[in-house]
PDB file of N, CA, C and O in Angstrom, chain B, residues numbered from 101:
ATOM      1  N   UNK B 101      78.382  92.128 131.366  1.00  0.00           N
ATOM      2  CA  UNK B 101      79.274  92.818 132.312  1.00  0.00           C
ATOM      3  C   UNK B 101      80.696  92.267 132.211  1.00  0.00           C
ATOM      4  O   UNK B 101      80.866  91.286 131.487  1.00  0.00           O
ATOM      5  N   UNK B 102      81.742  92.802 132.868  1.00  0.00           N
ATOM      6  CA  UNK B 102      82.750  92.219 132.468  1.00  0.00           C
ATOM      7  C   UNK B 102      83.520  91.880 134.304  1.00  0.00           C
ATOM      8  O   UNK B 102      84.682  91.881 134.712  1.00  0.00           O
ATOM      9  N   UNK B 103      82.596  91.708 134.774  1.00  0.00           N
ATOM     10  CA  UNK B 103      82.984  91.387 136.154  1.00  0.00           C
ATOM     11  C   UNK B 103      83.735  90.183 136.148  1.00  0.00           C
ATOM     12  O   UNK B 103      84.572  89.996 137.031  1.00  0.00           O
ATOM     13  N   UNK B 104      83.481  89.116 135.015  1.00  0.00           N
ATOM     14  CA  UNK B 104      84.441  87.779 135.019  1.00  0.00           C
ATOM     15  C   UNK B 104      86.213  87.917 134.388  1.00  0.00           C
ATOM     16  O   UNK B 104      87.188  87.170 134.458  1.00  0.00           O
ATOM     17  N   UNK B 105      86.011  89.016 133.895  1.00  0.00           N
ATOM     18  CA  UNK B 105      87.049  89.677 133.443  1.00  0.00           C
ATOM     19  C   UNK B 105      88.321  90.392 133.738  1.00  0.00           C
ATOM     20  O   UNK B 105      88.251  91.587 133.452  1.00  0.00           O
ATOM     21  N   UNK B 106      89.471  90.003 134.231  1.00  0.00           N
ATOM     22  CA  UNK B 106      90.160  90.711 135.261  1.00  0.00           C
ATOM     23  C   UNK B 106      91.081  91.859 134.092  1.00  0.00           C
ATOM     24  O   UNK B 106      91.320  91.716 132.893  1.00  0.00           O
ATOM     25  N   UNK B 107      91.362  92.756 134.851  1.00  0.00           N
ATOM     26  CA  UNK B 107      91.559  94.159 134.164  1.00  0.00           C
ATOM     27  C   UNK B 107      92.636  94.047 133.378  1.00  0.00           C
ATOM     28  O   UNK B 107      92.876  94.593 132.302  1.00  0.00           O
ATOM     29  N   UNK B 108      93.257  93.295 134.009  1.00  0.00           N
ATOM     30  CA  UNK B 108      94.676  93.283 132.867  1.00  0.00           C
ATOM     31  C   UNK B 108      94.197  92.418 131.758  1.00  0.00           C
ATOM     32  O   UNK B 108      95.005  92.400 130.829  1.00  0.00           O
ATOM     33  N   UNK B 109      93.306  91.811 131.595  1.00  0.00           N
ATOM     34  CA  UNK B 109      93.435  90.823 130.422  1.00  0.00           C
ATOM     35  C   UNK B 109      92.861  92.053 129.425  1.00  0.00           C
ATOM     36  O   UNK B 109      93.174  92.056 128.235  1.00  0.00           O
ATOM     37  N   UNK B 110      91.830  93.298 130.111  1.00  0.00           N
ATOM     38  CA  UNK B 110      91.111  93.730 129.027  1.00  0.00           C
ATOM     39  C   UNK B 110      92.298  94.682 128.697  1.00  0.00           C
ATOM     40  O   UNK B 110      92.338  95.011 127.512  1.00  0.00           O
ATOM     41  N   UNK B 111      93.330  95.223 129.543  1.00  0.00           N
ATOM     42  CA  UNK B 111      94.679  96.283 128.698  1.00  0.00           C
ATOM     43  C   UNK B 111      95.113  95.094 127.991  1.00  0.00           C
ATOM     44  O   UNK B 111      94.990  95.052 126.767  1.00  0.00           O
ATOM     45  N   UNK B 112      95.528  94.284 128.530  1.00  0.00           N
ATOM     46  CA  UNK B 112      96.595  93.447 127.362  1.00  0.00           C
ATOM     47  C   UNK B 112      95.469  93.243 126.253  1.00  0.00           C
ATOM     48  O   UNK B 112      95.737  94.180 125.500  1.00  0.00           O
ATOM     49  N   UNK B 113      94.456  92.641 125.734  1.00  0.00           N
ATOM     50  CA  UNK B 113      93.679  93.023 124.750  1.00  0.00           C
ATOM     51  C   UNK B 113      93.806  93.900 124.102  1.00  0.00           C
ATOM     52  O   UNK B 113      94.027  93.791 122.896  1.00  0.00           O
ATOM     53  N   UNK B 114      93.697  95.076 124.748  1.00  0.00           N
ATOM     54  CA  UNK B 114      93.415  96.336 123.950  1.00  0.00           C
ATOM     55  C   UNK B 114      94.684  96.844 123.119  1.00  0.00           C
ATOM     56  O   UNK B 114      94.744  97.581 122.134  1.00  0.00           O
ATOM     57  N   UNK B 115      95.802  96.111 123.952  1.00  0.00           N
ATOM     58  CA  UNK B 115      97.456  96.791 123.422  1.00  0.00           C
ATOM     59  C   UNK B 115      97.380  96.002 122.272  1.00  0.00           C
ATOM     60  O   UNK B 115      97.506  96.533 121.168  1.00  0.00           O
ATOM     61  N   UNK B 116      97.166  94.656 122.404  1.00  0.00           N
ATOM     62  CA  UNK B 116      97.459  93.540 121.248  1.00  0.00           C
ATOM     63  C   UNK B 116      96.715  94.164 120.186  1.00  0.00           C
ATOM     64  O   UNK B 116      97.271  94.365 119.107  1.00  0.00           O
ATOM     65  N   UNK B 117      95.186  94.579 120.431  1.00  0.00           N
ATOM     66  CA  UNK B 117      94.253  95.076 119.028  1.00  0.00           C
ATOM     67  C   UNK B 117      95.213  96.354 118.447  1.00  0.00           C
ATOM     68  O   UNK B 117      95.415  96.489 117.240  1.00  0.00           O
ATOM     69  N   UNK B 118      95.727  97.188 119.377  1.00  0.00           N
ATOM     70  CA  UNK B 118      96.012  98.560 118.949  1.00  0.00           C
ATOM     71  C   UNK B 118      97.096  97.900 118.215  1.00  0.00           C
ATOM     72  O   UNK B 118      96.963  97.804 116.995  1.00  0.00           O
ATOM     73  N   UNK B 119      98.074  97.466 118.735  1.00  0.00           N
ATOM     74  CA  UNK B 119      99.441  96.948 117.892  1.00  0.00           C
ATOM     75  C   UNK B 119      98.938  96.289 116.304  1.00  0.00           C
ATOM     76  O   UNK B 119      99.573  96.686 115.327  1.00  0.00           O
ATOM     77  N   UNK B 120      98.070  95.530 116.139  1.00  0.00           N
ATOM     78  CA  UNK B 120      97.824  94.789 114.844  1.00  0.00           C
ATOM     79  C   UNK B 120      97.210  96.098 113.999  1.00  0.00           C
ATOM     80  O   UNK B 120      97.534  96.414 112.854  1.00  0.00           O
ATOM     81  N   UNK B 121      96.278  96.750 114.825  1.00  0.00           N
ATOM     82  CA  UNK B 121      95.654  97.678 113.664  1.00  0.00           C
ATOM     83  C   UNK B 121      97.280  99.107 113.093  1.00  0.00           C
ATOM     84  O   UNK B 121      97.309  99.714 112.022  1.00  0.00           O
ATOM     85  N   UNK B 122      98.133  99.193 114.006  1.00  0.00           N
ATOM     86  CA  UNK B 122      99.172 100.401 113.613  1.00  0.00           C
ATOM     87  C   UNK B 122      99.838  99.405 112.750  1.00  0.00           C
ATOM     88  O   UNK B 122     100.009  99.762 111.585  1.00  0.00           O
ATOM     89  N   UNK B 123     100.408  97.773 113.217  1.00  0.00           N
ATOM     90  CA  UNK B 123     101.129  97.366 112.427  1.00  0.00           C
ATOM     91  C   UNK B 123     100.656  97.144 110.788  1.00  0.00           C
ATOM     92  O   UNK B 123     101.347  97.332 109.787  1.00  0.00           O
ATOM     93  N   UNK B 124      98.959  96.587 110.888  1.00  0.00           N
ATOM     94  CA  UNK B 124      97.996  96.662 109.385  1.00  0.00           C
ATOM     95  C   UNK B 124      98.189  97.907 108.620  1.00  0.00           C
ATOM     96  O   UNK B 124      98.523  97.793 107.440  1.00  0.00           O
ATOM     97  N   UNK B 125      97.986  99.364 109.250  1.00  0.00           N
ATOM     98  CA  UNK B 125      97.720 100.451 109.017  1.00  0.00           C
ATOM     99  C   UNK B 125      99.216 100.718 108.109  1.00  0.00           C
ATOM    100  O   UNK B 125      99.191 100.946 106.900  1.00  0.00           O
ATOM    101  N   UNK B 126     100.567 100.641 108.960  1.00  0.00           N
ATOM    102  CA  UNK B 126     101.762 100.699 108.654  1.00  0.00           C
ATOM    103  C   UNK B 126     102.068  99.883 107.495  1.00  0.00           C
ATOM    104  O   UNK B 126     103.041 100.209 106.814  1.00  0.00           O
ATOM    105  N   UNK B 127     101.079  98.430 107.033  1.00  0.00           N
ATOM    106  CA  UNK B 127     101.468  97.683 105.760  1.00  0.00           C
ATOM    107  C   UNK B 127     100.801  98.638 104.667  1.00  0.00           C
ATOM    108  O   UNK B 127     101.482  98.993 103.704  1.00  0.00           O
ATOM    109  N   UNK B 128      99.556  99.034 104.798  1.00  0.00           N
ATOM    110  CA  UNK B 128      98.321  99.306 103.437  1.00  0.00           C
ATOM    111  C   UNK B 128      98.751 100.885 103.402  1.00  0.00           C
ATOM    112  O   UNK B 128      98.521 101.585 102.416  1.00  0.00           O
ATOM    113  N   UNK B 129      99.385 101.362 104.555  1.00  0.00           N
ATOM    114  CA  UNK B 129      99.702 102.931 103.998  1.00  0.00           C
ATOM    115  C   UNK B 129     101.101 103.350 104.546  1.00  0.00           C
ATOM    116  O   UNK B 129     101.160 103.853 105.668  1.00  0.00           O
ATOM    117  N   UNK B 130     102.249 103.162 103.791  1.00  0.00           N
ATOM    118  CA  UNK B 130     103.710 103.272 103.810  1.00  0.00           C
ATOM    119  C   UNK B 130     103.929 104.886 104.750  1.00  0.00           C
ATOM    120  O   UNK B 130     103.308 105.870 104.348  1.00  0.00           O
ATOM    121  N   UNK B 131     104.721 104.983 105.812  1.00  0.00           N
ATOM    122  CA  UNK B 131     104.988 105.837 106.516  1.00  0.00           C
ATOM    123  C   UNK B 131     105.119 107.028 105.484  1.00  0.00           C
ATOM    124  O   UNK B 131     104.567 108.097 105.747  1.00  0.00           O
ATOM    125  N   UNK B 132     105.776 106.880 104.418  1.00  0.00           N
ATOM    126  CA  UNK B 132     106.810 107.674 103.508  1.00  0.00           C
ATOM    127  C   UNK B 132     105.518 108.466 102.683  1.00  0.00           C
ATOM    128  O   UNK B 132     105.510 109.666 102.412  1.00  0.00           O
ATOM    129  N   UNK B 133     104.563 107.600 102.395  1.00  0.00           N
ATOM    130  CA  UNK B 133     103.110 108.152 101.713  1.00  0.00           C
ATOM    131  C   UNK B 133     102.308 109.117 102.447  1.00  0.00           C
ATOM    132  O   UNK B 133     101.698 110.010 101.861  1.00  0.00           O
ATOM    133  N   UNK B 134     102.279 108.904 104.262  1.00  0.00           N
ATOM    134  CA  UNK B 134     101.706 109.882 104.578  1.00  0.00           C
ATOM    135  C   UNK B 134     102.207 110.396 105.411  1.00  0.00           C
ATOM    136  O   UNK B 134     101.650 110.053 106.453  1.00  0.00           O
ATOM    137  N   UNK B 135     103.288 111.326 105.661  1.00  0.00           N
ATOM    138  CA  UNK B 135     104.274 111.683 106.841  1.00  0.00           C
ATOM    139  C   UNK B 135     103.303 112.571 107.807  1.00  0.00           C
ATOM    140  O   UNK B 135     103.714 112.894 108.922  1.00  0.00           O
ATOM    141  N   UNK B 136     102.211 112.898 107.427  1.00  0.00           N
ATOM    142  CA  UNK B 136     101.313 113.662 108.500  1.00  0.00           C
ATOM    143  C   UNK B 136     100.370 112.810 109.065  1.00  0.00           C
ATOM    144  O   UNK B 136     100.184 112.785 110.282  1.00  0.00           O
ATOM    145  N   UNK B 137      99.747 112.096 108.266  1.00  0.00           N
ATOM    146  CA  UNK B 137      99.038 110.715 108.978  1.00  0.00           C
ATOM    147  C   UNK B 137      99.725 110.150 110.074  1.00  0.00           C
ATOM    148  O   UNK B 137      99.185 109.753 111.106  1.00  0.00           O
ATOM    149  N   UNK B 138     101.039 110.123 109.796  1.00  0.00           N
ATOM    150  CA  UNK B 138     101.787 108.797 110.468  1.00  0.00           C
ATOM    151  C   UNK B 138     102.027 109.396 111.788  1.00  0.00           C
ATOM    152  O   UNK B 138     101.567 108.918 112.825  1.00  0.00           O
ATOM    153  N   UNK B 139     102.935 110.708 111.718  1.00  0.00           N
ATOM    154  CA  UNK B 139     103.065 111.521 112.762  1.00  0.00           C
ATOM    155  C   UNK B 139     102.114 111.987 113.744  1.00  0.00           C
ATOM    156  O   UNK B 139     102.372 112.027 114.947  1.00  0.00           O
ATOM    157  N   UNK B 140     100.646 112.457 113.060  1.00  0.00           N
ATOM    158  CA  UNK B 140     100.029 112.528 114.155  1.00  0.00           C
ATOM    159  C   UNK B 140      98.708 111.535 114.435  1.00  0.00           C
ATOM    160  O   UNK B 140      97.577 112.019 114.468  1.00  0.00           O
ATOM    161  N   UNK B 141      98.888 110.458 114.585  1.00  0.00           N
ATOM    162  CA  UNK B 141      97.816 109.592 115.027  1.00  0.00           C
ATOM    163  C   UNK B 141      97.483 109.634 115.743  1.00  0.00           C
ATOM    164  O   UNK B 141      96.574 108.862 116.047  1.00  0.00           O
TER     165      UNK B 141
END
């Protein structure tokens, strides 16, 4: 359960994961390579 868990730690988590995977995503596949990928995620 995540009752020990207070809510903001699980958004701030979730922002930090989302940020590393767009910033990873943004290294291994160049904006310029997929302008429709990039645009609509």
């Amino acid at each position: 359960t995540w009752s020990g868990v207070p809510v903001i730690y699980l958004a701030a988590a979730g922002l930090v994961a989302m940020a590393l995977l767009l910033t990873w995503r943004l290294k291994k596949w160049p904006p310029s390579a997929l302008p429709e990928a990039a645009s609509s995620s």
